[in-house]
C-alpha atoms as one frame of an Amber mdcrd trajectory, in Angstrom:
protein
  66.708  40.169  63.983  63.013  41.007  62.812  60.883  40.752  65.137  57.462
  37.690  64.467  54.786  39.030  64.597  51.388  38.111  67.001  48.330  37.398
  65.613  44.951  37.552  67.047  42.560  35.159  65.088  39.062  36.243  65.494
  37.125  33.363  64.482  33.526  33.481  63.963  33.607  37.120  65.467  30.300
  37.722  67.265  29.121  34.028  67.353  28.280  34.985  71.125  26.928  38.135
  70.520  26.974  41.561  72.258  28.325  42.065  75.375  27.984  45.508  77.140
  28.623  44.197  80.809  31.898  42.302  81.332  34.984  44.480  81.190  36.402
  44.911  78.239  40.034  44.035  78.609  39.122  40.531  79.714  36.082  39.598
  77.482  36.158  36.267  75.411  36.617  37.335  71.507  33.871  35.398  70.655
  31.678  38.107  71.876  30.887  41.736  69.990  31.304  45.467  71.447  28.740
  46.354  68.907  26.731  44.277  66.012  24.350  46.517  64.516  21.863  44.941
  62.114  23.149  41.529  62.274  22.067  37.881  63.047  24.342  34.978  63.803
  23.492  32.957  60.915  22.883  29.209  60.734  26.965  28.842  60.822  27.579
  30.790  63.335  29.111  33.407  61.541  27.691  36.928  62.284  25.722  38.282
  59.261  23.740  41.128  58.083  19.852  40.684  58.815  17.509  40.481  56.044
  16.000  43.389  54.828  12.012  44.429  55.039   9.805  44.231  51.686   6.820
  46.892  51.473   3.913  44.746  50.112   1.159  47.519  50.566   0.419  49.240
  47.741  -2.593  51.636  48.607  -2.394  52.417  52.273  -5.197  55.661  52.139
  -7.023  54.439  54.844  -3.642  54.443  56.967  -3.014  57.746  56.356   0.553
  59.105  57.834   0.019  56.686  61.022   2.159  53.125  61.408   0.719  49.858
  61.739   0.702  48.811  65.398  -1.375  45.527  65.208  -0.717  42.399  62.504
  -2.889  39.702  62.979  -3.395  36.849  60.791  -7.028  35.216  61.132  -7.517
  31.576  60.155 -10.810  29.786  60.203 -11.845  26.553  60.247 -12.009  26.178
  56.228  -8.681  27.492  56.279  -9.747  30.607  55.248  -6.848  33.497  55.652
  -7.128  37.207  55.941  -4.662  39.791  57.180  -5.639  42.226  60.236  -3.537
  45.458  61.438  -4.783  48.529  63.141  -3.991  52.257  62.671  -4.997  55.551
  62.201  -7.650  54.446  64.806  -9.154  52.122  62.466  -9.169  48.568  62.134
  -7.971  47.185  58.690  -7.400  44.720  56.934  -5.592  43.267  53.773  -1.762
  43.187  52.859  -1.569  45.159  49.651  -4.589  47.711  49.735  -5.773  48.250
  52.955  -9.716  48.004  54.106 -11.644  49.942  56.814 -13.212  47.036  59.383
 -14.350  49.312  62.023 -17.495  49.049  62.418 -19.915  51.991  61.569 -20.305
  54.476  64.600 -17.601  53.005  66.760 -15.243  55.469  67.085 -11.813  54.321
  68.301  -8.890  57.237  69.558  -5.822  54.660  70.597  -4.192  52.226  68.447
  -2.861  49.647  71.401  -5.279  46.457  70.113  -4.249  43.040  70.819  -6.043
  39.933  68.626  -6.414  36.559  69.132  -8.052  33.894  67.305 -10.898  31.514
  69.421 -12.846  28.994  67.726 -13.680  30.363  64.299 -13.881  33.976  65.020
 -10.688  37.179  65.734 -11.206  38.601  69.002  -9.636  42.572  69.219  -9.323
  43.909  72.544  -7.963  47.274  74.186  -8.666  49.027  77.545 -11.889  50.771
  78.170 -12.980  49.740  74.692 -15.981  47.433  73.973 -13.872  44.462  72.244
 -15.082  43.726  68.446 -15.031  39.945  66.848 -15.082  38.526  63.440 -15.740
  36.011  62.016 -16.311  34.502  58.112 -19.790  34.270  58.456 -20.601  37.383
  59.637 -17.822  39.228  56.882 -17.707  42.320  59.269 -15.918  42.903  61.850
 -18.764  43.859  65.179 -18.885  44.373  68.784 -19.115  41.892  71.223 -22.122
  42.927  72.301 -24.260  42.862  69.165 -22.874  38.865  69.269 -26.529  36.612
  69.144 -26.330  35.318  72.738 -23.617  37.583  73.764 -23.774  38.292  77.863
 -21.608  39.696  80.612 -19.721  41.811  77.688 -20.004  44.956  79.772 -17.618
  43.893  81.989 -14.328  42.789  79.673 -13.728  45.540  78.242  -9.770  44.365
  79.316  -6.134  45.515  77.432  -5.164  41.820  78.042  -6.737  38.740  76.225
  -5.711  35.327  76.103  -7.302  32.369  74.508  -6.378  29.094  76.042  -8.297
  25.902  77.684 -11.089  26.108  74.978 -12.109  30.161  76.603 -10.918  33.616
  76.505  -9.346  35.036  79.181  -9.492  38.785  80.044  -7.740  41.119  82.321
  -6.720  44.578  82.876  -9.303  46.810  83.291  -9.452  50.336  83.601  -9.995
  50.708  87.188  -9.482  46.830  88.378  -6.253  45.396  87.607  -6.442  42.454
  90.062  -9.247  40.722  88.121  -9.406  37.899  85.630 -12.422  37.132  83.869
 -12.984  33.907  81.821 -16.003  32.814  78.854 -17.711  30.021  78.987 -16.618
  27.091  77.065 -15.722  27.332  73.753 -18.205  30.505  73.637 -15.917  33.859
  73.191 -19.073  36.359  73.679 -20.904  34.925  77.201 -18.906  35.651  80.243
 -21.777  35.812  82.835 -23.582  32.660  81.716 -22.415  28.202  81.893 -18.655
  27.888  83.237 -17.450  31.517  82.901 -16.373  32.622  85.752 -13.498  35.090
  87.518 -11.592  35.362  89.903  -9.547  38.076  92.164  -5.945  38.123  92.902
  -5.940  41.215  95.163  -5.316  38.962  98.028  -3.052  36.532  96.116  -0.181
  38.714  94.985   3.106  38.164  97.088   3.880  41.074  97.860   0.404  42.515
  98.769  -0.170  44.958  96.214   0.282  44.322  92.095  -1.327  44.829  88.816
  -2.490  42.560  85.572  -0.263  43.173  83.118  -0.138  39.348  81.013  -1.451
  36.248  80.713  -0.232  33.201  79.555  -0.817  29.284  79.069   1.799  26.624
  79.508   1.819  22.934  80.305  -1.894  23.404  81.949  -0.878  26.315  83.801
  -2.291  29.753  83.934   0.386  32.451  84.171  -0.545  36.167  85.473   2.393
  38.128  84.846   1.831  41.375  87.300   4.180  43.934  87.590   6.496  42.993
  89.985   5.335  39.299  90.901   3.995  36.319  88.690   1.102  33.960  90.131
   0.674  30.621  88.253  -2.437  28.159  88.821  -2.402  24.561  88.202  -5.547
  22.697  86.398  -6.678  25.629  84.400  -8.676  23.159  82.075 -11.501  23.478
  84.531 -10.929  27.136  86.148 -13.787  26.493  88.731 -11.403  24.303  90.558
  -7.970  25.205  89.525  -5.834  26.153  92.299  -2.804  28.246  93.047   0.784
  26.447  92.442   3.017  28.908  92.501   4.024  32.998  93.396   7.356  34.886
  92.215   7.923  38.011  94.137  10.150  40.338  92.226   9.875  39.451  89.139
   6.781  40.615  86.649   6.685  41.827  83.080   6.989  45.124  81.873   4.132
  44.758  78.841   1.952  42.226  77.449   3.113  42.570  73.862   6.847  41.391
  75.322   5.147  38.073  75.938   5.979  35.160  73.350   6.071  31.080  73.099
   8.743  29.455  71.483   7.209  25.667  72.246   9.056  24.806  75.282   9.663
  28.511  76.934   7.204  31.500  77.527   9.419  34.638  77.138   8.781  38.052
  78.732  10.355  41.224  79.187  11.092  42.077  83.240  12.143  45.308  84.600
  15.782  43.642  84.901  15.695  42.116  81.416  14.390  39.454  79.170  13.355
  36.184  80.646  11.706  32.430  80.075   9.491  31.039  82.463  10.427  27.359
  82.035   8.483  24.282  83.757  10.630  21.268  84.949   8.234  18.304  84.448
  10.525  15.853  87.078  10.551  18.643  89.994   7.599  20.656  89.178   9.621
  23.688  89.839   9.533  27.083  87.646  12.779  28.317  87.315  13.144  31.936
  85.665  16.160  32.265  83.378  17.590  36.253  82.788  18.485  36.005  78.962
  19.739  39.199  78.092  22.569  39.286  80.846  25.279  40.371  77.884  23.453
  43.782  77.731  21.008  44.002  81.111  22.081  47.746  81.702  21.391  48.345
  77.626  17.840  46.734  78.516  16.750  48.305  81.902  17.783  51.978  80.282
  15.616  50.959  77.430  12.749  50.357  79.655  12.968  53.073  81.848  12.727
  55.510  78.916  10.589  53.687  77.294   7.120  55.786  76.356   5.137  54.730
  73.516   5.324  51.056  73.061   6.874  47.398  72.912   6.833  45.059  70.315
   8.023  41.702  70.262   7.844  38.674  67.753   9.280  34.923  67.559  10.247
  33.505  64.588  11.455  29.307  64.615  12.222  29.929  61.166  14.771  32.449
  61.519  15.299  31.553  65.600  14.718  34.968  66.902  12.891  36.844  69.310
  12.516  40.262  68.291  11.904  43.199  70.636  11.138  46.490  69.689  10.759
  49.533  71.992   9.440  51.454  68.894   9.205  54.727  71.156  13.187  54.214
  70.432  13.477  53.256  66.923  15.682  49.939  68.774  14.941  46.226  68.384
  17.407  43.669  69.500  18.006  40.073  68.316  18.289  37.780  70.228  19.566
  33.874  68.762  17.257  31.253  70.834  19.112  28.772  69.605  21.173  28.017
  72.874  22.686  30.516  75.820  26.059  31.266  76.317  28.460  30.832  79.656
  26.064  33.319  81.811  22.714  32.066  80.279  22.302  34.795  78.358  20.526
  34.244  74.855  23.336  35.456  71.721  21.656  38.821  70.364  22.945  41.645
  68.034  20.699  45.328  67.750  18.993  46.736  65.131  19.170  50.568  65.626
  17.073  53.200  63.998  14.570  50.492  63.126  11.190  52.074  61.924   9.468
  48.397  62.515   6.492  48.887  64.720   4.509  45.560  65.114   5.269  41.931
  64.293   3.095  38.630  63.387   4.231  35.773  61.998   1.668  33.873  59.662
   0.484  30.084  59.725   3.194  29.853  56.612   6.111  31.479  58.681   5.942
  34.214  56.504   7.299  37.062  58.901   4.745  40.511  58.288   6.490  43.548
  59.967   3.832  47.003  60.249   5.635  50.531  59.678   4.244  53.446  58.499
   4.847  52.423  54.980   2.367  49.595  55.621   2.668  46.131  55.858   6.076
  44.758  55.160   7.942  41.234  55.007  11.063  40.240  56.105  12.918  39.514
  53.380  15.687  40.511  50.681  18.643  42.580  52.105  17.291  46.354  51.527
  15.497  47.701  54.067  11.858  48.739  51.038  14.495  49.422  48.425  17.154
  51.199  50.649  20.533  50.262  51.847  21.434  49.947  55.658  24.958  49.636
  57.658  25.921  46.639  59.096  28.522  47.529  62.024  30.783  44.451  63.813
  33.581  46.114  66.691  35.727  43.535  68.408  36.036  43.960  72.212  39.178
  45.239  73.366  42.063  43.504  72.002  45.737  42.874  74.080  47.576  40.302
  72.789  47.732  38.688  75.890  49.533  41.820  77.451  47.850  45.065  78.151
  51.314  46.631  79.023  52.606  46.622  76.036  52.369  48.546  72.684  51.035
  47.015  69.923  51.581  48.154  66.392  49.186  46.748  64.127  50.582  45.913
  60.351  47.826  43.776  58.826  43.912  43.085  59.229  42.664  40.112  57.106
  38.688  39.484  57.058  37.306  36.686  55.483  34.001  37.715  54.395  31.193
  35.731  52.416  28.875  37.452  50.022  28.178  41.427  49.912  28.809  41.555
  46.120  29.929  45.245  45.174  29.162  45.975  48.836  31.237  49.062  50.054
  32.930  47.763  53.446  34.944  49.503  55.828  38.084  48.165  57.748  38.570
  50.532  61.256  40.636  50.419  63.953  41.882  51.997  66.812  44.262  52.020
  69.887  43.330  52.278  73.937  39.495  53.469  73.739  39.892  56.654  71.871
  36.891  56.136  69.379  39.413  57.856  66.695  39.418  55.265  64.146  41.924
  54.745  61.220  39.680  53.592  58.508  40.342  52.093  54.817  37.132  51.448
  52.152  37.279  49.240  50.251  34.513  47.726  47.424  33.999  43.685  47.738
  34.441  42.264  44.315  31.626  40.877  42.961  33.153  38.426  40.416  35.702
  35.920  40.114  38.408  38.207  38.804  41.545  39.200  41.431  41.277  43.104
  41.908  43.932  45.158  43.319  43.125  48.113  44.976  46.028  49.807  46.488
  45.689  48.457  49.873  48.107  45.152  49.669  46.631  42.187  48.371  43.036
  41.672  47.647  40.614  39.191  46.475  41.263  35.656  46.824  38.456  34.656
  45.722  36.733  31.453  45.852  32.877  29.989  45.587  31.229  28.600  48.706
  27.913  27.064  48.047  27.303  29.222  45.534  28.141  32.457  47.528  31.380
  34.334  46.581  33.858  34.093  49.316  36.620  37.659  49.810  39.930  36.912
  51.494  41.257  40.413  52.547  44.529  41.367  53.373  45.064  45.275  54.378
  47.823  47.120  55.760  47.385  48.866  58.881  49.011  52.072  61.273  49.513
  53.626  64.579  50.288  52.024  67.766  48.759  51.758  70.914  48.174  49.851
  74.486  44.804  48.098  73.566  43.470  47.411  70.136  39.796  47.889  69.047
  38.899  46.127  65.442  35.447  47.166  63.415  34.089  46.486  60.075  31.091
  48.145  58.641  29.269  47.649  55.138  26.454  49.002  53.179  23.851  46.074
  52.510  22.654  46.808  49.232  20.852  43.308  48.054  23.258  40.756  48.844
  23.862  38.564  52.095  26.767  39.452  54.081  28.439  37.416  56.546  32.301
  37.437  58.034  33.973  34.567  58.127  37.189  35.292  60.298  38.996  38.155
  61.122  42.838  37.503  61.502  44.855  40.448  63.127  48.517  40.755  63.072
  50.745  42.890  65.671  54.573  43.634  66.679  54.515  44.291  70.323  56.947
  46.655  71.816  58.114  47.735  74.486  56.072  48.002  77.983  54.513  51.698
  78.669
């Protein structure tokens, strides 16, 4: 009597993400081994990510260098114009890019960070005089030169932050324990009317820390150190505000990790990504690790970490996008909800060349490389194709004692039009993978190709819907399924995977 075979349906494969800590042989299905270049998309199906668009078409003044700074400027009119640094110069523009710097200043880092403060872009980086522009003037100058400009001397800060009608300044070259703050509404007078600072030296919980962030939430003002986090209450009127709150152990790793995403302000920690949430009815801070599915992934990211982090979030595409460009990685991670261990959904995005982020007043997402200034858009990466790469998590059938011998794979895939895609699998962790190609039909015709039926095809809102079936080989303890294809213009998302097994006898 034949034996029935088991089947293994892997439905919306990924929809929780990676997950590089939980032992493999008892890992919920829902979650990914590896998803390279891929987003969960708004069905919770895992998908390819969108490609990036170059939209620069003289970048001379850029030279070989990337752009490390995007910052859109806004005024009051509602004015627009495009900011990015690089090649030590301060540009600006989307298609040809313009020389800003001002005549004479001479600039030898590219780590700016911008803000905009009441009508005018504020650029600040560590033992640099900060510069400002503003419509009116049409140039971008230094502080200094500012008509009524006072106290300048002394903010010549990495960290800016403009909040509570000032600007807010920190991490100096030899003081990292310092904030400074402007007057009101004034951006260029931080000696003179309610400006003011104040020193945390004695504040930190742990005794000793340095500056690394600011942020604003809820009223609140946030100084991410290091290692510990101090928060004061009634920041409105800084002359009075007082302390509220000190987390020891817990800081942020760089200020560029820090994002909003309206009810959370998200950092990166030494132990992984996190939101620093405020509970309205307890007035208690709780700090939420998000990236618990990969924490080890993280933390070896950080420690060899040397050039720079990136981050960027998106409500439009519900991401928040880190970058440790030093790396060429970025991972993705879903903020639409958390999963069991309150850990954000989020696929990777290896040898990414994206080196800064800022999304515009439209939601129009700019991405800096060294190709210029890029959106994110289309599914070619400036004209070229990339891999998108699913792997199950180890598969038993319920039984890890006994052999499986897989006959059939059948992916359900949607979209990927005359994509090339590649069915792989393999038995008890070897990493020697069977694989079969095979070319996605990109029209309603059934195509045979030598590999068992193929191409049941159907529309779905438009997008052309591939029912695989392949035959499979070997046997094995454990199973391990992957599918890779070449995104070459077209979305690409999988549907289902449905895996089919005889079991045998126990080993």
């Amino acid at each position: 009597m034949a034996q029935q075979l088991q089947s293994i349906n892997l439905a919306a494969p990924a929809f929780k993400g990676i997950n590089t800590e939980d032992s493999p042989l008892q890992q919920d299905t829902a979650f990914a081994d590896v998803a390279d270049n891929a987003v969960i998309d708004k069905r919770g199906r895992i998908a390819a990510r969108k490609g990036h668009s170059v939209i620069t078409t003289d970048k001379t003044e850029l030279g070989s260098a990337a752009i490390t700074l995007i910052k859109e400027f806004r005024d009051e009119a509602g004015n627009t114009k495009v900011f990015s640094a690089g090649n030590n110069k301060i540009l600006s523009g989307t298609t040809t890019l313009v020389d800003e710097t001002p005549v004479a200043y001479s600039i030898t880092a590219n780590n700016w960070k911008a803000v905009n403060f009441n009508d005018k872009i504020y650029f600040f980086q560590r033992s640099y005089e900060p510069l400002v522009y503003s419509t009116s003037s049409g140039a971008v100058e230094t502080l200094s030169s500012i008509s009524g400009a006072a106290g300048t001397a002394n903010v010549h800060g990495h960290e800016v932050l403009a909040a509570y009608g000032r600007l807010w300044v920190a991490d100096f070259g030899t003081d990292k324990s310092t904030v400074y703050w402007s007057d009101l509404l004034i951006g260029h007078d931080f000696s003179g009317g309610t400006s003011g600072s104040i020193d945390l030296s004695k504040v930190w919980p742990d005794g000793y820390d340095e500056i690394v962030a600011l942020a604003a939430h809820n009223g609140y003002l946030i100084i991410f150190g290091q290692h510990s986090i101090v928060v004061y209450g009634g920041a409105e009127s800084p002359a009075t505000m007082a302390l509220v709150d000190t987390v020891s152990g817990v800081g942020c790793v760089d200020r560029d990790t820090v994002q909003y995403t309206g009810t959370d302000v998200l950092f990166l920690s030494h132990s992984g990504l996190r939101a620093f949430s405020r509970t309205l009815q307890q007035k208690s801070m709780p700090i939420q690790n998000l990236s618990a599915s990969i924490s080890r992934d993280i933390i070896n990211l950080i420690d060899t970490e040397t050039v720079s982090f990136r981050s960027v979030y998106s409500p439009e595409n519900n991401f928040y996008l880190l970058t440790f460009t030093g790396q060429t990685t970025t991972y993705c991670f879903d903020v639409r909800g958390t999963v069991e261990n309150g850990s954000y959904r989020v696929t990777r995005w290896p040898a990414s060349t994206f080196k800064s982020y800022e999304r515009a007043e439209d939601g129009t997402l700019y991405i800096g490389t060294v190709d210029g200034i890029s959106t994110y858009t289309g599914y070619q990466d400036n004209g070229e194709t990339y891999r998108f790469k699913y792997y199950s998590p180890s598969l038993t059938f319920g039984d890890a004692s006994r052999t499986k011998m897989l006959k059939k794979i059948k992916p359900t895939v949607v979209g990927g039009n005359n994509a090339q895609m590649f069915l792989k699998w393999a038995y008890d962790f070897s990493g020697a993978y069977k694989t079969q190609e095979i070319t996605i039909s990109g029209s309603q015709s059934p195509a045979y190709f030598g590999v068992a039926e193929y191409n049941v095809d159907e529309y779905s809102s438009g997008i052309l819907t591939n029912r695989i079936n392949s035959n499979t080989t070997g046997f094995g303890n454990v199973v391990t399924i992957g599918l890779e294809a070449d995104i070459d213009g077209t979305e690409f998302s999988v549907q289902e995977i449905n895996v089919l097994a005889l079991l045998g006898k126990i080993l």
